[in-house]
N, C-alpha and C positions, 0 to 999 in steps of 0.2 A: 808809271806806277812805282818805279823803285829809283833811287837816287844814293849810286854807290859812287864812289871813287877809288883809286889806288891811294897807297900810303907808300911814304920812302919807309917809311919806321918800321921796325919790328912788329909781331904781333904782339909781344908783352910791351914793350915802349903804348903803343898805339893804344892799348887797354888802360895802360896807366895815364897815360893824357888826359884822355877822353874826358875822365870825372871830374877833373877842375874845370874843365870849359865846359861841362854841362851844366853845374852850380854856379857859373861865371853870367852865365846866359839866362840863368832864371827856372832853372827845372831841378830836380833832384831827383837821387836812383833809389827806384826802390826795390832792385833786384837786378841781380847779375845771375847769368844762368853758364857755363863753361858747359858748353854742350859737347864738343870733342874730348874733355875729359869724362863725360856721363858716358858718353859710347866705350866708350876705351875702359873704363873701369864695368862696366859691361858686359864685355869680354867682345867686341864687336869691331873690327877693325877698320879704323877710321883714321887716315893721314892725314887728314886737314887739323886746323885750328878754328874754335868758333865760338865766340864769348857773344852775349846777348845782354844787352843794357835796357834792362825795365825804368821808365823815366816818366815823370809826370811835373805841370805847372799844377800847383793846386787852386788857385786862381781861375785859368783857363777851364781846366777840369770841370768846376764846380759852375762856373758860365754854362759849359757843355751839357751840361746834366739837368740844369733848370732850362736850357732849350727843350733839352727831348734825350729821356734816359733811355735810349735805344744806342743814341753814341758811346754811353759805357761800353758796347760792344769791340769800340775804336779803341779804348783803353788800357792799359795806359800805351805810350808812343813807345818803338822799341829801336834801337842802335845796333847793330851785329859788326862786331870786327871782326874780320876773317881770312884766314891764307886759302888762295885758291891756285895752284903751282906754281908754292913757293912765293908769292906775291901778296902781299896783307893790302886788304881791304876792308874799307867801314862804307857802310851803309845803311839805308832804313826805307821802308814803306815809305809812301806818301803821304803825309794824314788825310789828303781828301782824298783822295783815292776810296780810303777808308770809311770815311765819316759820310761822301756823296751816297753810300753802299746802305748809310743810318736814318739819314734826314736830307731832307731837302728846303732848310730852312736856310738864307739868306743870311742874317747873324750866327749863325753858327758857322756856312762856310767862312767868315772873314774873320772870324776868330782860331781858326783851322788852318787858314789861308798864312796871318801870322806865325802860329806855331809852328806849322811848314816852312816856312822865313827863318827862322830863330834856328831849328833843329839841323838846317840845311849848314846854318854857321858854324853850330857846332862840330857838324863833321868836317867842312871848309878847315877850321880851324887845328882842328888834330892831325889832321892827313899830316 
């Protein structure tokens, strides 16, 4: 279901990577969420790090959708870089995982199936 890695990089290196090999790959961000600073300004004490990468093909997406707009539910696909003691990690959902949860339509897993491929590079690639 979940497809994490370790990173040697920092968590700020690791956040800044990430954005050119996601636009390298064919997707773009449409929101970054810094959830360890939302706690922490919060007033909620929180020692980790945890930035959340909103990402979409608009391509893909829009195949997704004339399938069966129950998959918007999958949407958009999300990246989390994270330190977990002291250790950064990027990771993300599965999209099928996801999407098997929406539809059970045959061209929408293989175009799921890709994005899952593509998205896995992109962390491949940052770590």
């Amino acid at each position: 279901m979940f497809y994490i890695v370790e990173s040697s990089k920092s968590f700020y290196e690791a956040n800044l990577d990430l954005g050119p090999v996601i636009e390298r790959l064919g997707f773009v961000i449409l929101h970054r969420q810094d959830i360890g600073e939302l706690l922490q300004r919060r007033g909620i004490d929180f020692d980790e790090d945890c930035q959340v990468h909103e990402v979409i093909n608009y391509r893909h997406a829009a195949d997704l959708l004339n399938i069966d707009m129950r998959l918007s539910l999958a949407l958009p696909w999300r990246i989390s870089v994270f330190t977990e003691n002291g250790t950064t990690r990027i990771g993300l959902v599965r999209p099928p995982a996801l999407a098997e949860a929406c539809s059970s339509d045959s061209e929408a897993a293989r175009i799921v199936a890709d994005i899952e491929a593509r998205l896995i590079m992109v962390v491949d690639e940052t770590r």
